[in-house]
C-alpha positions as CSV (number, residue, x, y, z in Angstrom):
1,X,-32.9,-112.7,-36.8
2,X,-32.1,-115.4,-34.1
3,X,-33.9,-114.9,-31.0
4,X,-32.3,-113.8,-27.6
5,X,-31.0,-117.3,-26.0
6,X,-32.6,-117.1,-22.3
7,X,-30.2,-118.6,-19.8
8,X,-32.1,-121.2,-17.7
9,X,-32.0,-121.2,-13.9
10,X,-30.0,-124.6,-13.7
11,X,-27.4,-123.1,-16.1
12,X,-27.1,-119.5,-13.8
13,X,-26.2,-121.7,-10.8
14,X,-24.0,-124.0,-13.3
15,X,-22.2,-120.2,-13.5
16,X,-21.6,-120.2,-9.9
17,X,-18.6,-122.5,-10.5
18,X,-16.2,-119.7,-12.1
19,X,-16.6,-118.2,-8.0
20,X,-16.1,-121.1,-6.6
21,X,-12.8,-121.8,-9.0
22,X,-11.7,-118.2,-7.2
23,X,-12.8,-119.2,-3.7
24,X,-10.7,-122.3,-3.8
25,X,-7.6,-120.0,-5.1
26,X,-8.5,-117.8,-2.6
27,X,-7.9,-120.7,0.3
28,X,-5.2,-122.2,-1.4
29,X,-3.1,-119.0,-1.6
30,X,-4.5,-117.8,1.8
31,X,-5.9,-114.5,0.6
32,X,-9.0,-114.2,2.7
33,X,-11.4,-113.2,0.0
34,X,-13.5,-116.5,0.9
35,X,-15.8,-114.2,3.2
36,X,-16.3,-111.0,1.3
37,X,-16.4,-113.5,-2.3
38,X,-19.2,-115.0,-0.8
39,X,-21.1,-111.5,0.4
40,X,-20.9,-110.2,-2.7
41,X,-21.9,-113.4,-4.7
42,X,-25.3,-113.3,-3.0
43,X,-25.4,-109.5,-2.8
44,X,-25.3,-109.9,-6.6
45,X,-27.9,-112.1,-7.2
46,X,-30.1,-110.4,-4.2
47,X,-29.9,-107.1,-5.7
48,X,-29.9,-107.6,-9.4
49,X,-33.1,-110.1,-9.5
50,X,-34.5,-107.3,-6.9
51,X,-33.9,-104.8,-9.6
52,X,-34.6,-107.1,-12.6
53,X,-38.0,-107.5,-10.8
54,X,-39.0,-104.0,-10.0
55,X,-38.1,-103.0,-13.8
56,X,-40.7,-105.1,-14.6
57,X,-43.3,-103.2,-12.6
58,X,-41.9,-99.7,-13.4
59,X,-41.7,-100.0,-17.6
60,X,-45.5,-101.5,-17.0
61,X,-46.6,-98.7,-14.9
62,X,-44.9,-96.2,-16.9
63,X,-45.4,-92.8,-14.5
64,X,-42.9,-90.2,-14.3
65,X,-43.3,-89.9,-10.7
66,X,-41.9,-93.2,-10.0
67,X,-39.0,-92.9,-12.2
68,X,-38.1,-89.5,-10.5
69,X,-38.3,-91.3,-7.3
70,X,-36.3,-94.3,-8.5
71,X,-33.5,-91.3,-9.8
72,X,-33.9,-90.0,-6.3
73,X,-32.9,-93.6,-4.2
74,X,-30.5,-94.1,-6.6
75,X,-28.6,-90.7,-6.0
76,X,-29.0,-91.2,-2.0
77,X,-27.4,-94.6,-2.7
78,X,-24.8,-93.4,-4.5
79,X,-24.4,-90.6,-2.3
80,X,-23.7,-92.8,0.7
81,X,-21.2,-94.9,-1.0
82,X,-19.2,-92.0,-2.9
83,X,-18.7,-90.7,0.8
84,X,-17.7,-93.8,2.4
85,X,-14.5,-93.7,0.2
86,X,-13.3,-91.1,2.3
87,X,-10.8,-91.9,5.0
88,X,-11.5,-89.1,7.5
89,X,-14.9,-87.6,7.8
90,X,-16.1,-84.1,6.5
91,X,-18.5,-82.3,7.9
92,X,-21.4,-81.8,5.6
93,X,-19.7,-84.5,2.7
94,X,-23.0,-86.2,2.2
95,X,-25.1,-83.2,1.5
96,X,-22.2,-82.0,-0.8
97,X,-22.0,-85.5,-2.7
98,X,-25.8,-85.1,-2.9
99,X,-25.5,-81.7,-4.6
100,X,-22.2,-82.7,-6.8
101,X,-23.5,-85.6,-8.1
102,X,-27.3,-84.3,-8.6
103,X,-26.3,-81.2,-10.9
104,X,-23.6,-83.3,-13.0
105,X,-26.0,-86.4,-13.4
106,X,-29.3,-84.1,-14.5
107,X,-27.3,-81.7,-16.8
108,X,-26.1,-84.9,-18.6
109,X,-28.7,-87.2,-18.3
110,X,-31.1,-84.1,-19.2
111,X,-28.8,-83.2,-22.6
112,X,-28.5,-87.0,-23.8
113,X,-31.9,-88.2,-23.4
114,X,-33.8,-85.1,-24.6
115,X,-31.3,-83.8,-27.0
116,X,-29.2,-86.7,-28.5
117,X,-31.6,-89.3,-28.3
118,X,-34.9,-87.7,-28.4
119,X,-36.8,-89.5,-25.9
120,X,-40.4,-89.9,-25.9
121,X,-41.6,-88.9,-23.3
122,X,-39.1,-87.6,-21.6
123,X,-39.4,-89.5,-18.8
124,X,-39.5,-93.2,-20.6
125,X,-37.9,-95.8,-17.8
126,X,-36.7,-97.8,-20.3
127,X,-34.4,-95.2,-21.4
128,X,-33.9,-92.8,-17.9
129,X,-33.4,-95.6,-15.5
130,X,-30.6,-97.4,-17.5
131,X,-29.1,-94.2,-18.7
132,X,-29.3,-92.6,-15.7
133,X,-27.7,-95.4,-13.5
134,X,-24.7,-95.5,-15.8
135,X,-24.9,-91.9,-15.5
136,X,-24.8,-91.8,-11.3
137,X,-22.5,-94.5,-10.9
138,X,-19.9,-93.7,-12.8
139,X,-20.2,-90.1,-11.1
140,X,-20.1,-91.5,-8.3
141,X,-16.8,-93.1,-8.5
142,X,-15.4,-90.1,-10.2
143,X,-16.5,-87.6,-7.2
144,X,-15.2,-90.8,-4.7
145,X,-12.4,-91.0,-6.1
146,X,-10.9,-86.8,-6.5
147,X,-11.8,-87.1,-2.3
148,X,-9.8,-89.4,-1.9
149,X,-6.6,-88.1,-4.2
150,X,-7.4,-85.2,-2.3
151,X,-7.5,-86.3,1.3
152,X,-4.4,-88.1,0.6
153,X,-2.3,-85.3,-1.0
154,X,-3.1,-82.8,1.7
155,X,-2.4,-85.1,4.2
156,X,1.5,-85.5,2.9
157,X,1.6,-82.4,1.9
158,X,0.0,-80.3,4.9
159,X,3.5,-78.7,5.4
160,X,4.0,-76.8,1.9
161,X,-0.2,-76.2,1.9
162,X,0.7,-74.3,5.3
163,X,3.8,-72.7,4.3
164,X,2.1,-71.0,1.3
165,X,-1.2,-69.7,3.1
166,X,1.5,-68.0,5.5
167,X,3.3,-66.4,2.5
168,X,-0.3,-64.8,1.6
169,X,-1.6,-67.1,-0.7
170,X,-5.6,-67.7,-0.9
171,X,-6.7,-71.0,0.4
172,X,-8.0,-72.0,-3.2
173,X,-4.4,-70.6,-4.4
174,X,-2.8,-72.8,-2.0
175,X,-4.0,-76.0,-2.7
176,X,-4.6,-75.3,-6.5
177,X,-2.0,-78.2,-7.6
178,X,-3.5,-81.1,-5.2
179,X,-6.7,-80.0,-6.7
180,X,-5.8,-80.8,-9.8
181,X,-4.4,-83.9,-9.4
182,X,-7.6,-84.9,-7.7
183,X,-9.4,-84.2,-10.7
184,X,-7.0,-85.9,-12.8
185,X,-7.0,-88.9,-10.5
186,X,-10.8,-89.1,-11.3
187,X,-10.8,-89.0,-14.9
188,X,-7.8,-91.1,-15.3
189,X,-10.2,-94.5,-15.3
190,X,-12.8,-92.6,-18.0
191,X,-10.4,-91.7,-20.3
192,X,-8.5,-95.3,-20.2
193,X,-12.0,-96.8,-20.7
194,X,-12.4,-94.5,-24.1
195,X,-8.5,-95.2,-25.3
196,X,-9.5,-99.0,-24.8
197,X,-13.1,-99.4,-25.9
198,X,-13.6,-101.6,-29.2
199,X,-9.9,-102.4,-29.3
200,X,-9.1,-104.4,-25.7
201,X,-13.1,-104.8,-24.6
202,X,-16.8,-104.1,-26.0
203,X,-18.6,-102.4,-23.2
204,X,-21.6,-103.7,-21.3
205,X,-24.2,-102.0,-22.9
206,X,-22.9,-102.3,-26.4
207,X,-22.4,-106.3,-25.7
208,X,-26.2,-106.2,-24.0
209,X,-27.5,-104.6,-27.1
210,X,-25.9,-106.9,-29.9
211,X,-27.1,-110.4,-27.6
212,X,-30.6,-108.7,-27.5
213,X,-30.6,-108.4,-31.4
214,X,-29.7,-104.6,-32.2
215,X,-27.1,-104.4,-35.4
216,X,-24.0,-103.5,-34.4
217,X,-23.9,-100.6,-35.8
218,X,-26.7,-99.3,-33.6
219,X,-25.3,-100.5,-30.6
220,X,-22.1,-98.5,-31.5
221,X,-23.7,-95.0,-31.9
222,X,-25.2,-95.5,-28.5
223,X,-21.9,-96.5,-26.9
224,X,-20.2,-93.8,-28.4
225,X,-22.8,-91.8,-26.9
226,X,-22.5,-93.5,-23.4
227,X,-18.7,-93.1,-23.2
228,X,-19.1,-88.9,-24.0
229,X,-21.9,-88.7,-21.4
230,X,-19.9,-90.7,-18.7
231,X,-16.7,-88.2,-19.0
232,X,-18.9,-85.0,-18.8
233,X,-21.1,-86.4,-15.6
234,X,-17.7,-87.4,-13.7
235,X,-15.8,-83.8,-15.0
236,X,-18.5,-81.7,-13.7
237,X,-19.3,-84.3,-10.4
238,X,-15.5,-84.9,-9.5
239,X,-14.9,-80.8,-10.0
240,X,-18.2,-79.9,-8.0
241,X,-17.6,-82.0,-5.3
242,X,-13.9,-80.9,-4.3
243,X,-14.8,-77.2,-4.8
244,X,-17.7,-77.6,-1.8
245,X,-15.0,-79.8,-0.1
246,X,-12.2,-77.6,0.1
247,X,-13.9,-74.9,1.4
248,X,-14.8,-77.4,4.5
249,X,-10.9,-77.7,5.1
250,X,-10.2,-73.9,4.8
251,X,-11.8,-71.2,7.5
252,X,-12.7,-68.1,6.2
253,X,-9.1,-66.4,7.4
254,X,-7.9,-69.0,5.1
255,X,-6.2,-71.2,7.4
256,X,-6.4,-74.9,7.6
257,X,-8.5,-77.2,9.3
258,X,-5.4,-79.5,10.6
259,X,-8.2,-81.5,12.4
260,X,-10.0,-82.9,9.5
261,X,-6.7,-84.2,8.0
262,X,-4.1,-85.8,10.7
């Protein structure tokens, strides 16, 4: 088996190029991404040797209490940037993305790595950490992503969500249809990604595995595995999350909170 081909410091900033091939299209078409290309460019390599780094540390030290902590950032971080999707403010969103995205991650993350996969222990970083941070982040956007759909829908359609709580309709009856579209709005990006996968692209951790060496064939189980995992954690996120927010835009007479929407 060939080994892994490390790519050498000179070559990574050689790969800086292909950014600066979109910064001058950027200029030359006057689309203002120069500023924000540039951010992220260095926020990339910032965080990711950051990360690569502290990996390092974490598989050597190997204690369950520090994976459960790194979990634990990495849900507040996620968290924070599910809720800053949201146009106008809700009270208590952050708490509710906490909780949303907590229960959907550990039921799933739980199930795949003690049941499908049979890690040893259970709280191996080399398997949690990765697993779990394709877990959150893809909840993440699913949970960020129904809030928004529903914000939006409610706002244009405040009028008929009004009209049918006067005709006696429960608030959960009312806005029952913007609901769903929310949640279909969320999964719409998972389910593309499964219709696509190993016919338009090979996924990132499927690629990662065969360039470390894995066959193939191993690398496939495990991205089958990843793609079923990702749609359950963003199901049950996306669907927790707008049931603890649409209560904060209903009041217990089951009239609505015109102030958190226009």
């Amino acid at each position: 088996m060939k080994p892994i081909i490390d790519v050498e410091t000179l070559h990574l900033v050689l790969a800086l190029l292909l950014v600066l091939a979109v910064l001058a299209i950027s200029y030359r078409e006057r689309l203002g991404l120069e500023r924000d290309l540039i951010i992220a460019t260095a926020r990339t390599f910032l965080q990711l040797f950051v990360v690569g780094y502290f990996l390092v540390y974490l598989f050597a030290w190997d204690r369950w209490e520090l994976v459960l902590l790194t979990l634990t950032l990495m849900l507040a971080a996620a968290s924070w940037i599910a809720v800053g999707r949201l146009k106008r403010p809700v009270p208590g969103a952050r708490w509710m993305a906490v909780v949303s995205l907590a229960v959907g991650s550990a039921i799933t993350l739980t199930f795949v790595t003690y049941v499908v996969i049979g890690v040893e222990p259970w709280y191996d970083p080399r398997y949690v950490i990765p697993i779990g941070g394709m877990i959150l982040g893809n909840a993440m956007t699913g949970a960020a992503l129904a809030g928004e759909r529903f914000q939006s829908e409610l706002r244009s359609r405040v009028e008929e969500v009004e009209t049918l709580l006067a005709l006696g309709f429960s608030g959960l009856e009312a806005v029952q249809d913007l609901y769903r579209s929310a949640i279909r709005a969320a999964m719409i990006p998972t389910i593309n990604a499964m219709l696509a996968v190993g016919i338009v692209q090979l996924p990132g951790m499927m690629t990662g595995q065969i360039l470390s060496g894995t066959s193939p064939l191993i690398a496939v189980k495990y991205q089958v595995v990843v793609m079923l995992m990702i749609t359950c954690a963003v199901a049950l996120s996306s669907i927790l999350f707008l049931r603890l927010a649409v209560r904060q835009y209903l009041t217990p007479a089951h009239q609505l909170r015109r102030q958190l929407i226009l």
